[in-house]
C-alpha positions as CSV (number, residue, x, y, z in Angstrom):
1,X,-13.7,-46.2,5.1
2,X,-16.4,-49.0,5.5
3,X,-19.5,-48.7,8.2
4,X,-17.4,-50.5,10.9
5,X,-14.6,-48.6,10.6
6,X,-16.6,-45.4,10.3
7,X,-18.3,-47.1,14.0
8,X,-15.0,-47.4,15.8
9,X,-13.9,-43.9,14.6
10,X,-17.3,-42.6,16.2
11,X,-16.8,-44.3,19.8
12,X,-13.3,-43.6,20.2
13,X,-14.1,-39.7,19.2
14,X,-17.2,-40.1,21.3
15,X,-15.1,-41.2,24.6
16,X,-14.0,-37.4,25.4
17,X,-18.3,-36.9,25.2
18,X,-18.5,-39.9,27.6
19,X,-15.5,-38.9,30.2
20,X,-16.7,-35.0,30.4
21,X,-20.7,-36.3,30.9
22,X,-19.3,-39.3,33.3
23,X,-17.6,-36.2,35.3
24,X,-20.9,-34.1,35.1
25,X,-22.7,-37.5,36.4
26,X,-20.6,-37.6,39.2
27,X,-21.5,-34.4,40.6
28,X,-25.3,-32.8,39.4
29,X,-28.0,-34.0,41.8
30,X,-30.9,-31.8,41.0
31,X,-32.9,-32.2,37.1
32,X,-30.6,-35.0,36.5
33,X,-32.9,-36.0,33.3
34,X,-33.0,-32.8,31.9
35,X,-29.5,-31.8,32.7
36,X,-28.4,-35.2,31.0
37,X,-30.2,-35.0,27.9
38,X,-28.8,-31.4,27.5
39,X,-25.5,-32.2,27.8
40,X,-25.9,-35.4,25.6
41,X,-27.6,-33.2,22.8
42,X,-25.1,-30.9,23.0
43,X,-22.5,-33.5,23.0
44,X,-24.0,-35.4,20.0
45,X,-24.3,-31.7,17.7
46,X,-21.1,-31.0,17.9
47,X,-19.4,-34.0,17.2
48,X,-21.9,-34.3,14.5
49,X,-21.0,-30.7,13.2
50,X,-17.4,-31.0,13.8
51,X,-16.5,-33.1,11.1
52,X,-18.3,-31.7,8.4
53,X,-16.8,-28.2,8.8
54,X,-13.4,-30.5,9.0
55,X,-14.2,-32.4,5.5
56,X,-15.5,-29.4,3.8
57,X,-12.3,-27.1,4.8
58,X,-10.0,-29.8,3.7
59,X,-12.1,-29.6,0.5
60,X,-10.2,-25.9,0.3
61,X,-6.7,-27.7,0.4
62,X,-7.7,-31.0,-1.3
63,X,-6.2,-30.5,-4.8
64,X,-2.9,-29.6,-3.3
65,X,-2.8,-32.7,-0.7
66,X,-4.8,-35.3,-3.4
67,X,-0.9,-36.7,-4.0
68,X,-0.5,-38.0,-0.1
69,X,-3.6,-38.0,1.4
70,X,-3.2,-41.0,3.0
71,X,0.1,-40.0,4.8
72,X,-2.4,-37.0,5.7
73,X,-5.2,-39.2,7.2
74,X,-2.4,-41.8,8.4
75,X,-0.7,-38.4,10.6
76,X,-3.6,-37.0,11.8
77,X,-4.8,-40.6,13.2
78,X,-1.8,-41.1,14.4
79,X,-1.3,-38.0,16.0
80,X,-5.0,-38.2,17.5
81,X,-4.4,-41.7,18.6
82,X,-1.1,-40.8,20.6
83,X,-2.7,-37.1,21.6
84,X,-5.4,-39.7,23.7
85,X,-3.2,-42.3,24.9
86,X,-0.3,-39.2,26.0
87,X,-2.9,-36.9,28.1
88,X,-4.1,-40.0,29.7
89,X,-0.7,-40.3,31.5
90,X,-0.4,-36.4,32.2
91,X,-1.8,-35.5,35.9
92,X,-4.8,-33.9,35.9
93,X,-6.0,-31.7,38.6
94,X,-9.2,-32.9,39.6
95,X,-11.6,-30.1,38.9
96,X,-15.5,-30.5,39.6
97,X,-17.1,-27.9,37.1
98,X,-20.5,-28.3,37.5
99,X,-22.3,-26.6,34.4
100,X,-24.9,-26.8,32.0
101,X,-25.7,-23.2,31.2
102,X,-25.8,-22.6,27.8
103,X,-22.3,-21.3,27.7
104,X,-21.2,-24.3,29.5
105,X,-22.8,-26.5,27.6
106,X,-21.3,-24.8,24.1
107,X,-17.5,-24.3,25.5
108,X,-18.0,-28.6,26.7
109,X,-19.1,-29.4,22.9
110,X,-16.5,-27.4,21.7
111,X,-14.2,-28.6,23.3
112,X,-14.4,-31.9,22.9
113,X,-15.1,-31.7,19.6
114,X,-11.9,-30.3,18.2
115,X,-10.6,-33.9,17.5
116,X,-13.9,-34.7,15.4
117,X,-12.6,-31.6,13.0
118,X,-9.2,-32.9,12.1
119,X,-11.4,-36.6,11.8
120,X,-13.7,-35.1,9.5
121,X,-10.5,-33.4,7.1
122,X,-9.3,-36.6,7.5
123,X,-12.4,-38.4,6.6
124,X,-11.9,-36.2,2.9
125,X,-8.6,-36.8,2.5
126,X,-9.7,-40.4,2.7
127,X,-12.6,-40.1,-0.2
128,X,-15.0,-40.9,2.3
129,X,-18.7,-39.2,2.0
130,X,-19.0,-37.4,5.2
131,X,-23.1,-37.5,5.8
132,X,-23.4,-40.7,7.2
133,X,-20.2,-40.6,9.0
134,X,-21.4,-37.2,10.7
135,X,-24.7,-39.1,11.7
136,X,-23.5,-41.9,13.1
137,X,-20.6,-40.0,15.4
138,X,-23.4,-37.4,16.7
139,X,-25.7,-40.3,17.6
140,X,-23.2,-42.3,19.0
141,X,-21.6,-39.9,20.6
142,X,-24.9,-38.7,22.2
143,X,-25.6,-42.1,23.5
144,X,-22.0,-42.2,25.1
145,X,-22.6,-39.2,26.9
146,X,-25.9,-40.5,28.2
147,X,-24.0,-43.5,29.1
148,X,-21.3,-41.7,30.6
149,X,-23.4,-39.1,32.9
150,X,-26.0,-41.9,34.3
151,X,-23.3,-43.8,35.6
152,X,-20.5,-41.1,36.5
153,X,-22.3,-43.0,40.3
154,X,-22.6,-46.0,39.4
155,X,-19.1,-46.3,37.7
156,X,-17.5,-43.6,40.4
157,X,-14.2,-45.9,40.4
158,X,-14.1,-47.6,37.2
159,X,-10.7,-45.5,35.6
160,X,-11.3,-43.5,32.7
161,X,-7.8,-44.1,31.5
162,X,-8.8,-47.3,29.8
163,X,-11.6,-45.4,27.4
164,X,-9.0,-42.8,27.0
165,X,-6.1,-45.5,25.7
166,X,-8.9,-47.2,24.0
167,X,-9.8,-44.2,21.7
168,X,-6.2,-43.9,21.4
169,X,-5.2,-47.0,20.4
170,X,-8.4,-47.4,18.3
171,X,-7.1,-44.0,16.2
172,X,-3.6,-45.7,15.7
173,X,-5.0,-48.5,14.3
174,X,-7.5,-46.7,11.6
175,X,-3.9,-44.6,10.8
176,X,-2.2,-47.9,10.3
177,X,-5.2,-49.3,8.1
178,X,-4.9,-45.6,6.3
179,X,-1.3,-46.6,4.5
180,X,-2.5,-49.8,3.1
């Protein structure tokens, strides 16, 4: 994968980051600085960490997928891609969990980070080098959560469907780009 590829991979994994600190925005009105750079941080490890762990397990099952691994990274894409677009169209109940203890703060990165995993196998399967890759979805996935908790007010009635369908349509279209 080139650099811009690699960005569009990092912003549509870093819109989960951006919706779950746009939600936190919305509600925290005490330490709002503090609370936001805590949530970014943690926001911005994770998806960093995510994929490496992803890259170097599919390292473990690499020399029996070498044959197809673009059908691999083409599916998982694909998968992702639809998986964004799909939940964006289920209802939701609207919970306000208002959190930033540290176990918060681990189960949110977590959490939102499981896609990043199944990028970063995919990222192998694709003979990509994962260290800049990692680096540039933690940082830009830090900024969109900064982005996404100072204007949960601002932005109170923009709808976060259309990030959700944009990260999903952005994933189809890097699994497309994957068969050829």
């Amino acid at each position: 994968m080139n650099i811009f590829e690699i960005i569009l991979l990092a912003i549509a994994l870093g819109i989960d980051c951006c919706v779950v600190s746009f939600s936190q925005g919305l509600i925290f009105t005490s330490n709002r600085r503090k609370n936001s750079f805590l949530l970014a941080l943690t926001m911005g490890t994770f998806q960093g960490l995510m994929p490496v762990v992803g890259y170097f397990f599919a390292n473990l099952i690499s020399k029996y997928v070498e044959n197809f691994a673009h059908i691999l990274v083409f599916a998982i894409f694909l998968i992702l891609g639809i998986k964004f677009i799909f939940e964006t169209f289920q209802e939701k109940k609207e919970e306000k969990i208002c959190c930033i203890g540290f176990t918060c703060l681990i189960s949110m990165g977590i959490a939102t980070s499981i896609d990043a995993l199944a990028a970063g196998a995919s990222l192998n399967f694709a003979g990509t080098k994962i260290f800049i890759p990692a680096i540039i979805i933690g940082i830009i996935s830090f900024y969109m959560s900064l982005f996404g908790f100072w204007f949960g007010n601002t932005f109170r009635k923009f709808p976060s469907k259309i990030l959700e369908i944009s990260g999903g349509i952005i994933l189809i279209a890097l699994a497309i780009k994957a068969l050829f």
